[in-house]
N, C-alpha and C positions, 0 to 999 in steps of 0.2 A: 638485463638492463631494462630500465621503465623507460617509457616514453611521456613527454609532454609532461615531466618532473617540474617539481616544485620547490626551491631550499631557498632557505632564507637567511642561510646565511654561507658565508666562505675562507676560511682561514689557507694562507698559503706557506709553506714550509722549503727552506733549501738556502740555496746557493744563486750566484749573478744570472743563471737560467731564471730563475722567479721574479729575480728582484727588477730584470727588466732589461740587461744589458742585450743590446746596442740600442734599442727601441729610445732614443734622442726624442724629448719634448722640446720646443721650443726656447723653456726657459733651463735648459740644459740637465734638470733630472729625466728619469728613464721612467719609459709605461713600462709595456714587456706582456707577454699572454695574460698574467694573472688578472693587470688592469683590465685588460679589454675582455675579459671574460668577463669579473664583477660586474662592470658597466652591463652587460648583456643582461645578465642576471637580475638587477634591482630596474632595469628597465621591465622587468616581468613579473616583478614580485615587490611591492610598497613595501619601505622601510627593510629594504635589506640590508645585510651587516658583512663588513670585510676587514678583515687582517691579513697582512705579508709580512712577516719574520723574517724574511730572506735577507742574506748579506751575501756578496761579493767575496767570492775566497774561500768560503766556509768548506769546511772538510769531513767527512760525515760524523765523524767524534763531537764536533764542535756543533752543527744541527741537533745532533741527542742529545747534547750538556746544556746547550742553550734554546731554542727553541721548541724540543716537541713534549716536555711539562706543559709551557705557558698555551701552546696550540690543544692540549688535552684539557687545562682547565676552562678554554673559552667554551667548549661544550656544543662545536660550528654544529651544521647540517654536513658541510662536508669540507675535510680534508684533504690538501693535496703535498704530495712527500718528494720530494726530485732528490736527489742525495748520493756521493757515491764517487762523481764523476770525476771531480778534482783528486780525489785520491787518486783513482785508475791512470790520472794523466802524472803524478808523479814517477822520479827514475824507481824508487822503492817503493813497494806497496805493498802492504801487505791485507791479501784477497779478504784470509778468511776470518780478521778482524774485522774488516770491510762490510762482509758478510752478514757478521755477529750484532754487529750495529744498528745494521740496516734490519735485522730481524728484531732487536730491542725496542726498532723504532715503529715498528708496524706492530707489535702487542700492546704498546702504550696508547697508540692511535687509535688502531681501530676500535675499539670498545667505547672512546669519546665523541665518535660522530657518528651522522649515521650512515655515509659513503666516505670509504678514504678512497684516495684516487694515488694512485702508483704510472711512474712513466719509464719508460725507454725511450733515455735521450735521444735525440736528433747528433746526428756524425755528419761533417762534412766532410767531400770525397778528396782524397787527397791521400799524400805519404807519411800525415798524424794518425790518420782513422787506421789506415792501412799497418801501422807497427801497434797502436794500441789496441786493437778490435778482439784480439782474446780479452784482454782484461772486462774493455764495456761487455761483452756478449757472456761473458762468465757471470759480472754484475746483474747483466739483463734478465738471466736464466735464475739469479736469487730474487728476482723482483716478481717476474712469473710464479715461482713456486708458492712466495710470500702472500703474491695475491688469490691465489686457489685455497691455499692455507685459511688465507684470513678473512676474505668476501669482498677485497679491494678489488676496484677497478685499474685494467692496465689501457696506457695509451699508448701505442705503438706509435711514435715518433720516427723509431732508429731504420723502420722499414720502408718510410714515404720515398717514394723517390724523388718529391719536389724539397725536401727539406737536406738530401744529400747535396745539392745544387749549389756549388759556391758561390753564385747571385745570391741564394738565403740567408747569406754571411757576410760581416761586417768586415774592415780591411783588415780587424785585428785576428780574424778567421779564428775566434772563439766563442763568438756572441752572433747570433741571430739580427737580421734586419728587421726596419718593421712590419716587412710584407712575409718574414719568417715569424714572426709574434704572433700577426695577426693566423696564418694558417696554425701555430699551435693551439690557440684560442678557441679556434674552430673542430679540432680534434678532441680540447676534453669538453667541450660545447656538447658533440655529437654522442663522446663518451657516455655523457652523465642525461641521455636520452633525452635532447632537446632534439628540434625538427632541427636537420640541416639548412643552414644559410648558404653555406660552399659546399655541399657535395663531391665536390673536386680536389678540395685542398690537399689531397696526397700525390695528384696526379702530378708526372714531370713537366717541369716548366718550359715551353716553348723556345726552342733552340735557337739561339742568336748568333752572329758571329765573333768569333774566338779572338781573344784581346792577340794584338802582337808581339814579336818579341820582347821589342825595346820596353814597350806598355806592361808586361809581366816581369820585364828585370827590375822596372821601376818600382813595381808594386811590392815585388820581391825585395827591397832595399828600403825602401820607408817599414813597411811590417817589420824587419828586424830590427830597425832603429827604435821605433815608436814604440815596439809590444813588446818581439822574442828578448832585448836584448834585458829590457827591464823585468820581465818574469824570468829572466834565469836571476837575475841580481837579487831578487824576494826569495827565491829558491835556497840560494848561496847563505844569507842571511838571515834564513829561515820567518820571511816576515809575509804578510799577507795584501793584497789589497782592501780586505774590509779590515783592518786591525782597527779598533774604537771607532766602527764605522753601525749607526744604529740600524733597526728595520725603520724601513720607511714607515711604512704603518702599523706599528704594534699595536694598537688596541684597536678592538671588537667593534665597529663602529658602524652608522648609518652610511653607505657610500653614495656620496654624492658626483657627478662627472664633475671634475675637473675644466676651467674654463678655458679655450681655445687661446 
């Protein structure tokens, strides 16, 4: 890994992990890592260039059929791939298509830029990670290989122990906060051999006192009204939440910060 790197430019590739969810702007769209990284980026480098391809939902068939052509012909400095994870959380999956895909998608990539960056998602601690965790760690272990394979950078997300912290997690306990965004940010920040801002940001979060019962059944009952009860319903009906849902930024463009 270089230090006190230089790109100029950043294309983002995946699923609501990139595209920003829960990370809430004001006027109700989502920043999320990828933003607050670009920002970092063209704060360092004049006239830098960013793309996000990412949608909401996507499955990793649907990142390789739609997304990682048009991220290969923008031609970035660097690439970043998240993919995978919504499969793993379906009842049926199947791994080693999963696998196949995710290795399609890192031949295609890598040879177009000139870092691709690979992650291992962030899990939060609980009785979803707890029944899923062969599957991500099966996934994790094809992203590992893929990156030694191919010359990609891996960011360990799934090992921080501040990003296991159900504080990191929004109510619908699938999406990242945005003090969980900002410490992703900060991990392929340090990745792609920039000086650390946070040095800490994997470190566990500062222990609080533990909500109450009544406080956890309540929480407990809104979360499956609001979220579980409507992703089993997209499930049953095989429908998506990004279905005719665009990237937010598809094209290659000068990134400008966005006004408060």
């Amino acid at each position: 890994m270089q230090t006190n790197a230089t790109y100029t430019s950043l294309v983002a590739i995946g699923d609501s992990f990139t595209e920003g969810m829960s990370d809430r702007l004001p006027d109700g769209s989502y920043r999320g890592w990828a933003d607050l990284l670009a920002a970092r980026m063209a704060a360092r480098t004049p006239g830098f260039r960013y793309a996000n391809l990412a949608v909401r939902g996507k499955l990793i068939g649907q990142i390789v059929a739609e997304q990682v052509d048009v991220a290969a012909a923008m031609q970035p400095d660097v690439i970043t791939l998240v993919g995978g994870l919504n499969d793993t959380l379906r009842p049926k999956c199947d791994m080693g298509r999963v696998r196949g895909l995710l290795e399609e998608a890192v031949e295609r990539l890598a040879p177009a830029c000139k870092q691709l960056v690979l992650m291992r998602s962030p899990g939060r601690q609980g009785p979803v990670l707890a029944r899923f965790r062969p599957r991500m760690e099966e996934l994790f272990a094809c992203v590992d290989d893929l990156a030694s394979r191919h010359g990609a950078l891996v960011v360990d997300l799934y090992g921080a122990p501040s990003l296991g912290d159900p504080r990191m997690w929004d109510v619908d306990r699938l999406h990242l906060t945005g003090e969980g965004h900002r410490r992703v940010a900060e991990a392929v920040w340090q990745t792609l051999g920039y000086d650390p801002e946070d040095a800490d940001w994997h470190a566990p979060v500062p222990p609080s006192p533990p909500p109450g019962w009544g406080a956890r059944r309540t929480a407990d009952a809104r979360f499956a009204r609001q979220y579980l009860l409507p992703w089993i319903g997209r499930r049953l009906t095989g429908r998506s939440s990004g279905d005719g849902r665009p990237a937010k930024r598809p094209d290659l463009l000068p990134y400008e910060t966005p006004e408060a």
